[in-house]
C-alpha beads as a LAMMPS data file, in Angstrom:
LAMMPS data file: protein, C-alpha beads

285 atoms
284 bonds

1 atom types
1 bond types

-500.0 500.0 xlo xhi
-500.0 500.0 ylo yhi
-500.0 500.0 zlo zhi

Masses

1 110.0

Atoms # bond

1 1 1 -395.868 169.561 38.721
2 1 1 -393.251 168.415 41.487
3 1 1 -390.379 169.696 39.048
4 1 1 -392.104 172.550 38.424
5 1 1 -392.303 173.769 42.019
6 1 1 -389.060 172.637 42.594
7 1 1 -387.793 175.410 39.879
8 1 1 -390.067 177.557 41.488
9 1 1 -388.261 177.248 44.804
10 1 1 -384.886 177.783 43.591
11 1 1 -385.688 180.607 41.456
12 1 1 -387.201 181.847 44.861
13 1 1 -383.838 181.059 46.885
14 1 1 -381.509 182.827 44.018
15 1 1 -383.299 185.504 44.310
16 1 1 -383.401 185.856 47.825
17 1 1 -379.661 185.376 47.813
18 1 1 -379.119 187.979 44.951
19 1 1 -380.936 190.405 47.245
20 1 1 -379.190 189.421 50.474
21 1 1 -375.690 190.040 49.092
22 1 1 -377.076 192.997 46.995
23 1 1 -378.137 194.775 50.869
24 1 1 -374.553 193.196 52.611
25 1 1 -372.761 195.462 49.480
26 1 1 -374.764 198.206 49.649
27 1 1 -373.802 198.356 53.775
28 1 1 -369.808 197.423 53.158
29 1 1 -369.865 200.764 50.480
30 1 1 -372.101 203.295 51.840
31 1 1 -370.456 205.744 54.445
32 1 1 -370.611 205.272 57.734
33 1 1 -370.226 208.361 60.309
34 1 1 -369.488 208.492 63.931
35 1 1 -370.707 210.333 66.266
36 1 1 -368.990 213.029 67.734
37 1 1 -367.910 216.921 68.745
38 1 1 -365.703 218.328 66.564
39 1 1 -364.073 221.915 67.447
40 1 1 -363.461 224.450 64.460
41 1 1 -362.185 227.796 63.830
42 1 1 -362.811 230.559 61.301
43 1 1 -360.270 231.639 58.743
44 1 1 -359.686 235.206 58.562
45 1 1 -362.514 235.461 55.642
46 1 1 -364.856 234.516 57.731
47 1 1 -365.433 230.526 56.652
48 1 1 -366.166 227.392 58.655
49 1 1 -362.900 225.398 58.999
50 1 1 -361.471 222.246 60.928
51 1 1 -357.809 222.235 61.762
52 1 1 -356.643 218.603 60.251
53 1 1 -353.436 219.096 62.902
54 1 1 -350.923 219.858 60.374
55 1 1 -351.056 222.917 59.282
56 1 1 -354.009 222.607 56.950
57 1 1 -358.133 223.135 57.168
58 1 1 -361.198 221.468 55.825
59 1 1 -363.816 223.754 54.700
60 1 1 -367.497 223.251 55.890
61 1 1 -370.033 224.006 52.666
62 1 1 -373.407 223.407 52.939
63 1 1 -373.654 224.776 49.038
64 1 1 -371.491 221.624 47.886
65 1 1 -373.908 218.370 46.695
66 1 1 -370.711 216.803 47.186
67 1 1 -367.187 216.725 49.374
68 1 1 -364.156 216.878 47.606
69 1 1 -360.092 216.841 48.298
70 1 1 -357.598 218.723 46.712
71 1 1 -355.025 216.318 45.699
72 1 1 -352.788 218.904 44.716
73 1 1 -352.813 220.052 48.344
74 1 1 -353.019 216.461 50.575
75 1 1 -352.448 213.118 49.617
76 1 1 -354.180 210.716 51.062
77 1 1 -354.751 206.823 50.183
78 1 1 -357.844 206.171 48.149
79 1 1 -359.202 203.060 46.007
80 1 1 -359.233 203.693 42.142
81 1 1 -361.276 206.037 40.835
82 1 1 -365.089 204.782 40.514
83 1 1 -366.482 207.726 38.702
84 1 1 -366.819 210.838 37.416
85 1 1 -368.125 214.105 39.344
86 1 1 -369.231 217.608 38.339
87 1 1 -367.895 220.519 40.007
88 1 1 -369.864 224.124 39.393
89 1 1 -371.553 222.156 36.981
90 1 1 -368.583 223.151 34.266
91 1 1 -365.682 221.036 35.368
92 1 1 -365.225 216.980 35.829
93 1 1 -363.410 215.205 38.373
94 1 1 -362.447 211.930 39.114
95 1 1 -364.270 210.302 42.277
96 1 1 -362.602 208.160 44.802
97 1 1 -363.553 205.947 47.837
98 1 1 -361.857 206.871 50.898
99 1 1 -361.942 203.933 53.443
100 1 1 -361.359 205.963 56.569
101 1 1 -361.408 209.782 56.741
102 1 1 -360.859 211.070 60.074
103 1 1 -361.395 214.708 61.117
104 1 1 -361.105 214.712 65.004
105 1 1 -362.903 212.514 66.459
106 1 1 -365.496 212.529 63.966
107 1 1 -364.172 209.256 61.783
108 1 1 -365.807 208.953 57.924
109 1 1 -365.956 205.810 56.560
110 1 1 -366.256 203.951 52.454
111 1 1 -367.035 207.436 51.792
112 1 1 -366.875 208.926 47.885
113 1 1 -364.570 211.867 47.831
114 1 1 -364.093 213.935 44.546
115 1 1 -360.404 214.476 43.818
116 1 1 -359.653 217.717 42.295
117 1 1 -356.973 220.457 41.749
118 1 1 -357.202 223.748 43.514
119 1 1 -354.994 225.362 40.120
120 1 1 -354.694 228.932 40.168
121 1 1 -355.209 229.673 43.707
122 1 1 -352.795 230.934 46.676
123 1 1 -351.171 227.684 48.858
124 1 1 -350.248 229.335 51.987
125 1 1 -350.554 228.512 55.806
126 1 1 -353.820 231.105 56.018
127 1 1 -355.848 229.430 53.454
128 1 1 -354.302 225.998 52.727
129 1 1 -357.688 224.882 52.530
130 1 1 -356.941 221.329 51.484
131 1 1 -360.593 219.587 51.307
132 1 1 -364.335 220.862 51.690
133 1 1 -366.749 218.935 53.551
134 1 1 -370.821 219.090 51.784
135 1 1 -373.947 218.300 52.235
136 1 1 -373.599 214.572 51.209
137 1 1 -371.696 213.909 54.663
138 1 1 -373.584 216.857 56.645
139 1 1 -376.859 215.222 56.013
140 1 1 -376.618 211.736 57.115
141 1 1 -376.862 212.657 60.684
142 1 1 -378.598 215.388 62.966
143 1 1 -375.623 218.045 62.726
144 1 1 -375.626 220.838 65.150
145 1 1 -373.414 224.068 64.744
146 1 1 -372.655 225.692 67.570
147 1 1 -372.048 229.031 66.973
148 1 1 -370.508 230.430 70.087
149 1 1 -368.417 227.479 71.312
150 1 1 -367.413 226.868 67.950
151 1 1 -368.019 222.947 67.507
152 1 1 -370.155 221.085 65.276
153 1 1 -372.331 217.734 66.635
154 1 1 -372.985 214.546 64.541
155 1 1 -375.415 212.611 66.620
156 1 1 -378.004 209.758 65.609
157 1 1 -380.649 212.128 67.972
158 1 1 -381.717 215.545 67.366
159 1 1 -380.007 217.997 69.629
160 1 1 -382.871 219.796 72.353
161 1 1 -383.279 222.882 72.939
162 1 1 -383.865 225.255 75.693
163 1 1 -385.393 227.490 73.167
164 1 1 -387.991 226.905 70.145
165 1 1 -385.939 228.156 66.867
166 1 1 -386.230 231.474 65.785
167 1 1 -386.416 230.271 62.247
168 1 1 -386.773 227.303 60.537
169 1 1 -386.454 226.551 56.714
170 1 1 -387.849 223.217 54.663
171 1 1 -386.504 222.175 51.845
172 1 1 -386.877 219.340 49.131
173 1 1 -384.070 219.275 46.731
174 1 1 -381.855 216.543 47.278
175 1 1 -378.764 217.792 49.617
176 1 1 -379.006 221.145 48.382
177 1 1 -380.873 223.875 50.581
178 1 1 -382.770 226.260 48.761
179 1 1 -385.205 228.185 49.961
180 1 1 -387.200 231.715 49.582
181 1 1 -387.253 235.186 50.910
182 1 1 -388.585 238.607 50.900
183 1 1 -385.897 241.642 50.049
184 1 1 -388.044 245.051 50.281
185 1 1 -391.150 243.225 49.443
186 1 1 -389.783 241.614 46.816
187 1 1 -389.853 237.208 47.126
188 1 1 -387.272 235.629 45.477
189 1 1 -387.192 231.678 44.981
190 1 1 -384.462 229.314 45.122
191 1 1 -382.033 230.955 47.399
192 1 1 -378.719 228.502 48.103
193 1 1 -378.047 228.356 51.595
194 1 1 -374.017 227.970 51.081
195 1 1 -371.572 228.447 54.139
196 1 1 -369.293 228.549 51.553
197 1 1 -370.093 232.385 50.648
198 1 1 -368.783 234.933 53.220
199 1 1 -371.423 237.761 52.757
200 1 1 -375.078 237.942 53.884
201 1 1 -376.857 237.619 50.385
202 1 1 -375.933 238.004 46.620
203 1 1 -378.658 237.758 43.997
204 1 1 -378.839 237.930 40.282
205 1 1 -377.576 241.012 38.010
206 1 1 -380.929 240.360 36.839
207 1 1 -382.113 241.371 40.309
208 1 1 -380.906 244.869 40.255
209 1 1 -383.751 245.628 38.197
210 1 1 -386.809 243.884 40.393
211 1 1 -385.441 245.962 43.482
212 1 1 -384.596 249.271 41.844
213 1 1 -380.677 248.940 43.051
214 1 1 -378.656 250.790 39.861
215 1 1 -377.522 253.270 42.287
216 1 1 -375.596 253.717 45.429
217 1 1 -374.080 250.437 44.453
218 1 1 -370.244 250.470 45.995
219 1 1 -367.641 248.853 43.748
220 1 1 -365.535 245.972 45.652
221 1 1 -363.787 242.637 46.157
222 1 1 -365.182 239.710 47.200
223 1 1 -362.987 236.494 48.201
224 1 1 -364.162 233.040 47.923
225 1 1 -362.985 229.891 49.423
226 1 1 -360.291 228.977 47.038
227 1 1 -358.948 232.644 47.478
228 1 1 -359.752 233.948 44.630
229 1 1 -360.748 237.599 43.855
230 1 1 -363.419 238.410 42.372
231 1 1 -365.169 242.116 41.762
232 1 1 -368.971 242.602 43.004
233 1 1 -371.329 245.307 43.508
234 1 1 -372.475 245.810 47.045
235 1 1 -375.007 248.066 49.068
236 1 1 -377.080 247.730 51.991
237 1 1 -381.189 246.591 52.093
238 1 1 -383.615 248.374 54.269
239 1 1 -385.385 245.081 54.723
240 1 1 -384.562 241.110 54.302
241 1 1 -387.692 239.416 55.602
242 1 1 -387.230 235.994 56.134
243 1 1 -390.306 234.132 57.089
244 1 1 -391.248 235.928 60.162
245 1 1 -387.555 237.364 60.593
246 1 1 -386.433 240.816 59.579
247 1 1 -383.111 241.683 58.984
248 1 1 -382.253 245.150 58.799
249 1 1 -379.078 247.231 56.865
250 1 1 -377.614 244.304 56.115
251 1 1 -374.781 244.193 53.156
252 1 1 -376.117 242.362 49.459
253 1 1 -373.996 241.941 46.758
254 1 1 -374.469 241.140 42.946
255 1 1 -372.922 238.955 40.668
256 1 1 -372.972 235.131 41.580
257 1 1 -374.589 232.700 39.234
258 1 1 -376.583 231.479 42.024
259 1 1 -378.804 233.244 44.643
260 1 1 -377.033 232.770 48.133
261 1 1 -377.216 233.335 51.946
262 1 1 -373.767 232.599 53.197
263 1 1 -371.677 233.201 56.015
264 1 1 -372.990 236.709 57.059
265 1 1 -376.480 235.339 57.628
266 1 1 -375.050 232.813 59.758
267 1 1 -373.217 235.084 62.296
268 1 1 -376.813 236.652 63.156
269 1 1 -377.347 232.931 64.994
270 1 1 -376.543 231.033 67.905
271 1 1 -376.516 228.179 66.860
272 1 1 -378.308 225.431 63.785
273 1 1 -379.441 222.362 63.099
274 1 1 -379.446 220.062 59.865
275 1 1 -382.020 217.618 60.242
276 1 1 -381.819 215.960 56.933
277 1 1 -384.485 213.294 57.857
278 1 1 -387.287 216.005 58.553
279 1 1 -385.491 217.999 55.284
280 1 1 -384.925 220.564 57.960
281 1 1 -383.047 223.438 58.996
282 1 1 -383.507 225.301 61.905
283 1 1 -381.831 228.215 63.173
284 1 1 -381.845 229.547 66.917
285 1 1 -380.920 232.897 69.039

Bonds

1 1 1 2
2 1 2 3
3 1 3 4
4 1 4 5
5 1 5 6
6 1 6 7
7 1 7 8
8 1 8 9
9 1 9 10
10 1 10 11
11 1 11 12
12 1 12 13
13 1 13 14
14 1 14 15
15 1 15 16
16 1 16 17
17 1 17 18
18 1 18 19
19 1 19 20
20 1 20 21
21 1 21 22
22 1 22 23
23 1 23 24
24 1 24 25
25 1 25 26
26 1 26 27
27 1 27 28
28 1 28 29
29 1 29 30
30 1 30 31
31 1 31 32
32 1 32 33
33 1 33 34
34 1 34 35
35 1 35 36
36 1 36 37
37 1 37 38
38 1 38 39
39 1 39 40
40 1 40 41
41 1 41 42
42 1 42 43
43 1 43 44
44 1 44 45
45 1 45 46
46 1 46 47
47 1 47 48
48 1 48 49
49 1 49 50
50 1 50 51
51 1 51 52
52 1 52 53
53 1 53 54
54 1 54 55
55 1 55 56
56 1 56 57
57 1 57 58
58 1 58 59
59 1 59 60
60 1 60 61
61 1 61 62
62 1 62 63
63 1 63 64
64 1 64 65
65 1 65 66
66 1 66 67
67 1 67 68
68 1 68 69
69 1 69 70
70 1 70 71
71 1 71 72
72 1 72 73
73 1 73 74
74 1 74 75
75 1 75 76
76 1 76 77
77 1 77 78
78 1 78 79
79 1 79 80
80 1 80 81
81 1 81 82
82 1 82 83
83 1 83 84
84 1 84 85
85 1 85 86
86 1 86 87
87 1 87 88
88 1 88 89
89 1 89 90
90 1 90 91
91 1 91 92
92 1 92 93
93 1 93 94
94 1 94 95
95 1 95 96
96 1 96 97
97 1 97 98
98 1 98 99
99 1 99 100
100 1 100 101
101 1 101 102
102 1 102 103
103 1 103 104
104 1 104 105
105 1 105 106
106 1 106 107
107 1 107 108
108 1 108 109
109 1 109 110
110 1 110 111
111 1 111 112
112 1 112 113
113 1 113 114
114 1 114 115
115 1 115 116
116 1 116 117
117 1 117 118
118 1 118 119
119 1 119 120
120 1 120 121
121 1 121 122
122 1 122 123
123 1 123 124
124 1 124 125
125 1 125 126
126 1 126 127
127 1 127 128
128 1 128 129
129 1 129 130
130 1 130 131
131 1 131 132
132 1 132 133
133 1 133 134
134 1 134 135
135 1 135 136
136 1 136 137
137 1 137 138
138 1 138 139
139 1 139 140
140 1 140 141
141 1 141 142
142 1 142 143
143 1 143 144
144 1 144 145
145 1 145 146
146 1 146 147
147 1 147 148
148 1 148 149
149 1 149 150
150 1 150 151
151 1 151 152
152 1 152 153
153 1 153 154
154 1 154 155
155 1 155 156
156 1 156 157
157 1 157 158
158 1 158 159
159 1 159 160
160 1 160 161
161 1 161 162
162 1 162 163
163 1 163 164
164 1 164 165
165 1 165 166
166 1 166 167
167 1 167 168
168 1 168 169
169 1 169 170
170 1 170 171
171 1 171 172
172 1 172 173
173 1 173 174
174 1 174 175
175 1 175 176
176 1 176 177
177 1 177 178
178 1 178 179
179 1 179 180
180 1 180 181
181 1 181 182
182 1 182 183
183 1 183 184
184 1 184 185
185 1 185 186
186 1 186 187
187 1 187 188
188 1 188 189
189 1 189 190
190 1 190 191
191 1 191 192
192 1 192 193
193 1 193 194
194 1 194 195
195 1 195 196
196 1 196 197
197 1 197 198
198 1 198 199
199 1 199 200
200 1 200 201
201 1 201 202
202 1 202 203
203 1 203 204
204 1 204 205
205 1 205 206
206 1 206 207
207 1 207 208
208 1 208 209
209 1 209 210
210 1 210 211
211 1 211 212
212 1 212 213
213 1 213 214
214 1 214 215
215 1 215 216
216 1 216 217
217 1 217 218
218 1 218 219
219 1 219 220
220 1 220 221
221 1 221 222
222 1 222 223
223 1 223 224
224 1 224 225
225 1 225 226
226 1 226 227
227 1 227 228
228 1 228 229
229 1 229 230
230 1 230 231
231 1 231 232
232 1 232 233
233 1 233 234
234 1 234 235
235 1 235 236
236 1 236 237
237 1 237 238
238 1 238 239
239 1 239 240
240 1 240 241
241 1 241 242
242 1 242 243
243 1 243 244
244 1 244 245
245 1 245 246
246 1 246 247
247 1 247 248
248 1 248 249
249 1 249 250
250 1 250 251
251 1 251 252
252 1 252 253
253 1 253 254
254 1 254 255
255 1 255 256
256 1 256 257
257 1 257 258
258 1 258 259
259 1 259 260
260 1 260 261
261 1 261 262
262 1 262 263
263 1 263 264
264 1 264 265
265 1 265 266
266 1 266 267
267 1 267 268
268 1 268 269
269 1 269 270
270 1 270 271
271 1 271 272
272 1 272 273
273 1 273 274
274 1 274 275
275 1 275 276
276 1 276 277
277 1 277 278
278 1 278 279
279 1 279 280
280 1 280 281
281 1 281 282
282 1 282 283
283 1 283 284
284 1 284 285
């Protein structure tokens, strides 16, 4: 009985030791953020990017799951690569810790950075877009854009404001913001909030259809992030209702894979907040 309990106690102890080191590993490799005020700029497409300080940007995309560097564009020092990661779910990358990351003052630490190749795309001092910064590092703190000063808040506490926001969306999906709204009385479901899309909205070619929009659609170019051109049909809604929020003769497009508010919807803001542990984001005037 006396043995028994002994074996009993030291299965007890190993396990309590497995457990201990398993929660001091997990701590040493999960990233660690600071906080702090970064300043940023907008290129002359109309995206969220940092100045790095020499002569290149990091891209701010709250469509990405993940943040990723172009190695073809900065090297930086990294531990082997520990995985593999998907990028618009067609083409794998290798993944790679990053001990320190610093952007400012904002420092980003045993963080998992995807390490791809921006390959057919223009390297020049206007769009040397070198890295893009998603959701995985936006949402482990309360981040606050500030629209007109142009800076962007990590902080443990929620920024307060003078004002309620004027609107607020919840979502579920793991870092990923989707949400729904109203185009001419028409819902549609699963719309990607992406700052890394320069118009207002684009739905699905499918959508033409729903909203009756085969005509006085204008032929044109749209540019993403990597600076690629791409052609898209564009026109202008009576109506976006968003929750309580109208938005009127504002410029839709057609053509992306995905449903998206992007950059355009932004610009109609103040200011917003990512509060990833209320699954949050709220918008204000």
């Amino acid at each position: 009985m006396n043995r028994s309990r002994y074996k009993t106690k030291i299965m007890i102890a190993f396990c309590c030791l497995t457990f201990l080191f398993y929660g001091c590993a997990k701590q040493i490799t999960s990233t660690e953020i600071s906080n702090a005020t970064i300043n940023y700029t907008y290129n002359s497409h109309g995206f969220i990017v940092i100045p790095l300080g020499d002569g290149a940007y990091i891209l701010i995309d709250t469509g990405a799951t993940g943040s990723l560097i172009f190695s073809d564009r900065k090297k930086i020092d990294s531990k082997p690569i520990i995985g593999q990661g998907v990028i618009n779910q067609v083409d794998t990358f290798p993944i790679k810790r990053k001990n320190i990351f610093q952007i400012g003052d904002l420092v980003i630490k045993n963080h998992n950075f995807v390490f791809a190749k921006a390959k057919n795309t223009v390297f020049n001092k206007e769009t040397a877009i070198v890295g893009v910064i998603g959701m995985d590092i936006l949402s482990q703190k309360h981040t606050f854009f500030d629209l007109k000063n142009q800076t962007i808040t990590f902080s443990d506490k929620r920024n307060v404001q003078c004002t309620p926001p004027s609107l607020i969306f919840s979502y579920e999906l793991p870092n990923r913001p989707y949400f729904n709204l109203c185009v001419n009385g028409i819902v549609f479901e699963n719309v990607l909030f992406d700052t890394g899309f320069n118009c207002f909205l684009t739905l699905l070619e499918k959508d033409k259809a729903k909203l009756n929009s085969q005509n006085h659609l204008q032929q044109t170019s749209n540019i993403d992030f990597f600076n690629n051109q791409r052609t898209i049909y564009s026109g202008q809604f009576n109506s976006i209702q968003i929750n309580d929020i109208s938005f009127y003769n504002q410029m839709y497009s057609f053509g992306a894979r995905t449903r998206l508010l992007g950059m355009g919807f932004v610009r109609q803001f103040s200011s917003f907040l990512i509060d990833p542990f209320e699954r949050k984001i709220m918008f204000f005037e």
